[in-house]
N, C-alpha and C positions, 0 to 999 in steps of 0.2 A: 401557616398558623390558623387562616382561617378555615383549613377543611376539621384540622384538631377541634379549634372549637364548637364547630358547628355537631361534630360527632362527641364529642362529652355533653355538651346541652343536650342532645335527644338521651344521650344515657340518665343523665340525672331526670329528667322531665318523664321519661317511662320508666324508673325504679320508684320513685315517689307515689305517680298515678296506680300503680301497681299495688302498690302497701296500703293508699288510701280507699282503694274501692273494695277492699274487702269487704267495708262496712255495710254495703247492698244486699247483703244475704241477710245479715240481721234485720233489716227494716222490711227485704219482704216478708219476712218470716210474721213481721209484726205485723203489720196489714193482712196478712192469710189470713193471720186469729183475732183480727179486727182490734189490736192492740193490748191484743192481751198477750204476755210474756211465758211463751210456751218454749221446753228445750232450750234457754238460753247456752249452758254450758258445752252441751252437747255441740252446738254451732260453733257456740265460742271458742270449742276444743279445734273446728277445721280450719277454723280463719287464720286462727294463732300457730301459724307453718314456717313462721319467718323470725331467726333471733333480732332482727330489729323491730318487730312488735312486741310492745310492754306490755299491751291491756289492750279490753275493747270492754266498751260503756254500753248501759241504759240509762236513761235519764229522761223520765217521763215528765214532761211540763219542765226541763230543763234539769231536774236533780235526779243525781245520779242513786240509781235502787241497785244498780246491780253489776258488778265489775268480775273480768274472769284474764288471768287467773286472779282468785282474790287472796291469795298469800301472798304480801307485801304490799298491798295495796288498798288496805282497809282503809288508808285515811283519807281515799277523796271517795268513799261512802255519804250520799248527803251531803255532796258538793253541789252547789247550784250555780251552774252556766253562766247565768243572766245576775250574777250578784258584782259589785265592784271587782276589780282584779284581774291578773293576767289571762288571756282567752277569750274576758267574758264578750268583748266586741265580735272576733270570730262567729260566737253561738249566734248574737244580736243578727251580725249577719245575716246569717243561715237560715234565720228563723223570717227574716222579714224577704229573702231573696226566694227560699223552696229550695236553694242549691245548696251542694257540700261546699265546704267552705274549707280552707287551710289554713292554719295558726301554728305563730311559733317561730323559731325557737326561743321557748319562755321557760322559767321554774316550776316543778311541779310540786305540788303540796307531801309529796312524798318522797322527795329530794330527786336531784340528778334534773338534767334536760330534755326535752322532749318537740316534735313536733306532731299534731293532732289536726285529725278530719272532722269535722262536725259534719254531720248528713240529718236534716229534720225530715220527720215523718207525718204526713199528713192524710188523715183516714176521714174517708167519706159516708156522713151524716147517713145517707140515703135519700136525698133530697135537692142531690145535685153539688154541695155545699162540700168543703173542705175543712177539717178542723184539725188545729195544730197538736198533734200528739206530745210530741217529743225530739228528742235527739240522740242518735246512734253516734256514737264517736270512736274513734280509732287512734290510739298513743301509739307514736312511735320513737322510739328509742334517739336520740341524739349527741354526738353526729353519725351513730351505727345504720341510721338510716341510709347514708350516700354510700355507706361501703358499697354497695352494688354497681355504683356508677366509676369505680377503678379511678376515683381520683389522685390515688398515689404513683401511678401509672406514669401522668405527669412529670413525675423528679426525671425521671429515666429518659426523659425527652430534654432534659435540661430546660423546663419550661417548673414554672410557679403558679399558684390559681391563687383567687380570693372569690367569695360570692358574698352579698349583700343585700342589704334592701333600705328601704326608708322607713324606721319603725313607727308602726301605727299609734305608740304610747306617747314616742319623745319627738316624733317628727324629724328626727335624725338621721346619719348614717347609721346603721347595724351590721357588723362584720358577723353572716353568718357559719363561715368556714372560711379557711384558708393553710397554705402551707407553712412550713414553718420558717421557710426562708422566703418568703413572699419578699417584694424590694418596691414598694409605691413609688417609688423615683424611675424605675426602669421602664421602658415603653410598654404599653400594653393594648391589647385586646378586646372590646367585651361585648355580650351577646343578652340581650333580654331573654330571661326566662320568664314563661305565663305558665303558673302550673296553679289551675283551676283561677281562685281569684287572687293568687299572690301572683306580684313582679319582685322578680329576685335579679339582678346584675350578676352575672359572671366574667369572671376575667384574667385573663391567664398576660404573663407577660416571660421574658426569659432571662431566668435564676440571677446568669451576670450582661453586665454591660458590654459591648460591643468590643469596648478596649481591652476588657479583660481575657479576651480570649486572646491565644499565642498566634494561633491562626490569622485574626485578624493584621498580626504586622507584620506575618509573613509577606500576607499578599500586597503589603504598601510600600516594604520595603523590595518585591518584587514588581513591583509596578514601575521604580522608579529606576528598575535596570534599565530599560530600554523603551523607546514609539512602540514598539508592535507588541511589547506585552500590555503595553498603557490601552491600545485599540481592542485587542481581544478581553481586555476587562470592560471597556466600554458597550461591546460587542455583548459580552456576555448579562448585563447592566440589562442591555435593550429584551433582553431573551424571559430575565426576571421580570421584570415590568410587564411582558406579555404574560407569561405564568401568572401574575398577583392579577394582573387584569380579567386572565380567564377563570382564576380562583372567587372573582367577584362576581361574575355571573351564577357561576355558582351555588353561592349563597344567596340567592334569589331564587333556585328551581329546586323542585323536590329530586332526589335523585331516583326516584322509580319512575315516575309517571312523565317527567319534564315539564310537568306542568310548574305552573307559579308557588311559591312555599308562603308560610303565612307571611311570612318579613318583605314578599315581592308583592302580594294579597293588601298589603296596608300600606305600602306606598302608591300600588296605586287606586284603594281607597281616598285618601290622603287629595292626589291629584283630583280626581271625579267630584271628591266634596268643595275643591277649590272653586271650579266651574257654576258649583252652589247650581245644576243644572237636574231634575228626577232622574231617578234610575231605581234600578230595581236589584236588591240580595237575596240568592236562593242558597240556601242552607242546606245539603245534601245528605244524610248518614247512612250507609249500606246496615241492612238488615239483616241480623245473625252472625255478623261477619265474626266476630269471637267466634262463635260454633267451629266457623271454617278452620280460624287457626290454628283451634285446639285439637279439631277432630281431623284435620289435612293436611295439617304443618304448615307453617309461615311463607315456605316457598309458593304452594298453592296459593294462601292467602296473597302471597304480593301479586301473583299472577291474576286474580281473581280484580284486584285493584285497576290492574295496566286493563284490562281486555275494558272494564267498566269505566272509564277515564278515559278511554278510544271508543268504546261507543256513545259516551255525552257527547265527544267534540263531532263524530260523525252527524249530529245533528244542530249543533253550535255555529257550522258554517257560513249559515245564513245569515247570523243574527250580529251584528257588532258586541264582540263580552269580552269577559277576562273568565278564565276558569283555575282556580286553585285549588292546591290539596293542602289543607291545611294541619291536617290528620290521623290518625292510623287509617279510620276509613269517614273522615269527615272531609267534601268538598265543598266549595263553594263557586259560585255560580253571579258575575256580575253584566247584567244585560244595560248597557249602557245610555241605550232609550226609554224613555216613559214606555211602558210595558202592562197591559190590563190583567188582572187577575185572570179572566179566562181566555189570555193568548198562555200567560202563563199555565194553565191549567192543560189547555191542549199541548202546548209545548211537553211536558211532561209524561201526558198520557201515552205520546206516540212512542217515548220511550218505552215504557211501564210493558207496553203492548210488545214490542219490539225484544223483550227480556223475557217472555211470557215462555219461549222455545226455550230448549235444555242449550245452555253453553259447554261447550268442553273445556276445561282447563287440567294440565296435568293428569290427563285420560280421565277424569271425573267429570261425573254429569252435574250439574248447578244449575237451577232456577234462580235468579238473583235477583233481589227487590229494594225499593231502598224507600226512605221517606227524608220530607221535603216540608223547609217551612222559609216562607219570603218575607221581608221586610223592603219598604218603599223610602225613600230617600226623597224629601224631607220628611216626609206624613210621621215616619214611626221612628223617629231620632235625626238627629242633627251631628253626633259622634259616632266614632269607631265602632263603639263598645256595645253603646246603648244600640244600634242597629244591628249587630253580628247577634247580641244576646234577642233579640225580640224577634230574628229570625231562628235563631234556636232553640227558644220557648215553643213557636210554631213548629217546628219539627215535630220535638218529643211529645205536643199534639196530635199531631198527623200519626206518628208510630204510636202512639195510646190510641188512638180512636177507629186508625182502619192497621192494625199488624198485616204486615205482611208476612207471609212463610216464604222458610227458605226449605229449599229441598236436594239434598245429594247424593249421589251414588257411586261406587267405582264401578269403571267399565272392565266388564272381563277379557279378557287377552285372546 
């Protein structure tokens, strides 16, 4: 059960991220034209490619000017983000974080369900200075949103789900999906989902009870034929127990790279901070690496991950760390000693340098480059969260201020 779960969580976790980043296109668009609202529909028309997207917003100073399609949807016209009511902490958010934010599942002013991205825009003065545009947002249809992640798939397994959260309005449980024969009594399962800044609870357990299946008393009342069918259930006992055990390891590695996954990444966080001793987070993100997928295929792309994941650790060896893929193409980097900014910096560079030559992957030529932002343990947070993000603020620094290009070719035969 636990490789089921671990494989529906990344389905739901990348059909979501999927539907929500649409919203990127709109807000470069509005930065291009300095905030001014040029082609909205035209864009609006390529975003909106998915029957689980309802809408995608403008909403300059947080009120919405401009909705597509806007047949059926004239009435959150002159909705303001930031006013009492459902979402409006979302925008609050978004607005006081720079990130997209996730909200939902709430009512929408124009009936039915929904779950919505907020993404704020923020366009520079010319003076160095950042000033809050607005807000890009993306409605998604609810619960038409998960269709993609094959949660029905499920029944067929003789397994049940439920997903949840603790709602940000009532401080409670919030069942956000579930099956129809779910059974809270029955053993279960469950797996933190982090999709952007929501935690949502997943959890799957199986349909009936242990008793209820005929199988089940075949084999007790077969057990109780004879010692040596009693031993080879025992036998067989010891055989499960090593499978659940190897199944747990598992669920600590990523399954491309073998490196650590983020649930193996924050335990032992977790540990390191107990020590209450400095250390040092590098925040890793390959650059272009969409390009690759799109324009290479996913196989390339995984291939493109392992060879850069084997060339970090060939230089890791020295150093006492942990290195995790936390992912699609975001690593993370824990150097376990007090570590100066410019060992870090030359650590780095020899890489940088080292990548500079064309790699081959998949008979393709790649240039591959990536950027990098560290956070210091205690100096720049004292939690999980607040150090992972202030190292990832420094990243999309570092990929804002020096881009690096990616470059690819096919080799001819």
């Amino acid at each position: 059960m636990e490789m089921i779960i671990l494989n529906q969580s990344n389905k739901i976790t990348n059909v979501l991220s999927k539907l929500l980043y649409k919203t990127q296109a709109l807000a470069s668009l509005i930065i291009q034209n300095n905030g001014e609202i040029v082609n909205f529909e035209k864009t609006a028309l390529a975003m909106v490619d998915d029957p689980a997207i309802l809408n995608v917003l403008l909403a300059p100073n947080g009120i919405v000017s401009d909705v597509y399609p806007k047949a059926g949807n004239e009435a959150v016209l002159g909705l303001n983000f930031f006013s009492k009511g459902a979402g409006n902490k979302e925008a609050i958010q978004a607005k006081k974080t720079g990130d997209m934010v996730l909200g939902g599942p709430f009512p929408l002013v124009q009936g039915g369900e929904a779950l919505v991205g907020r993404l704020p825009i923020y366009l520079n003065d010319g003076h160095g200075n950042k000033t809050f545009w607005g807000l890009v947002s993306v409605t998604l249809k609810f619960p038409q949103a998960l269709d993609g992640a094959e949660l029905n798939s499920l029944g067929e397994r003789g397994l049940a789900y439920e997903i949840w959260r603790m709602s940000p309005d009532t401080g409670g449980k919030q069942v956000i999906a579930s099956s129809p024969f779910y059974n809270s009594d029955t053993p279960y399962l469950e797996k933190s989902l982090h999709i952007l800044n929501a935690h949502w609870i997943f959890r799957i357990s199986p349909i009936k009870f242990w008793y209820q299946y005929i199988e089940s008393w075949l084999y007790i009342i077969i057990g109780i034929i004879g010692s040596l069918l009693i031993t080879a259930l025992i036998q067989h006992a010891q055989d499960l127990g090593h499978i659940r055990s190897q199944l747990e390891d598992i669920v600590y590695k990523d399954s491309l790279t073998g490196l650590l996954n983020r649930r193996g990444l924050f335990e032992t966080l977790t540990a390191l901070m107990q020590k209450d001793e400095p250390f040092s987070l590098c925040y890793l993100d390959l650059n272009k690496f969409k390009f690759i997928n799109d324009t290479y295929g996913h196989s390339t792309g995984d291939n493109v991950l392992l060879f850069f994941s084997q060339e970090i650790q060939r230089y890791l060896r020295a150093v006492p760390n942990t290195f995790a893929r936390i992912g699609g193409d975001e690593f993370v980097i824990l150097f376990h000693n007090e570590t100066t900014e410019e060992e870090l910096a030359k650590f780095f560079e020899k890489i940088h340098h080292s990548l500079q030559s064309a790699t081959i992957v998949n008979n393709n030529d790649f240039l591959i480059s990536f950027s990098t932002g560290t956070a210091c343990y205690p100096r720049d947070g004292k939690d999980i969260d607040t150090l992972i993000n202030h190292a990832d603020k420094n990243m999309y620094k570092d990929k804002q201020n020096s881009p690096k290009r990616f470059r690819g070719s096919t080799r001819e035969s």
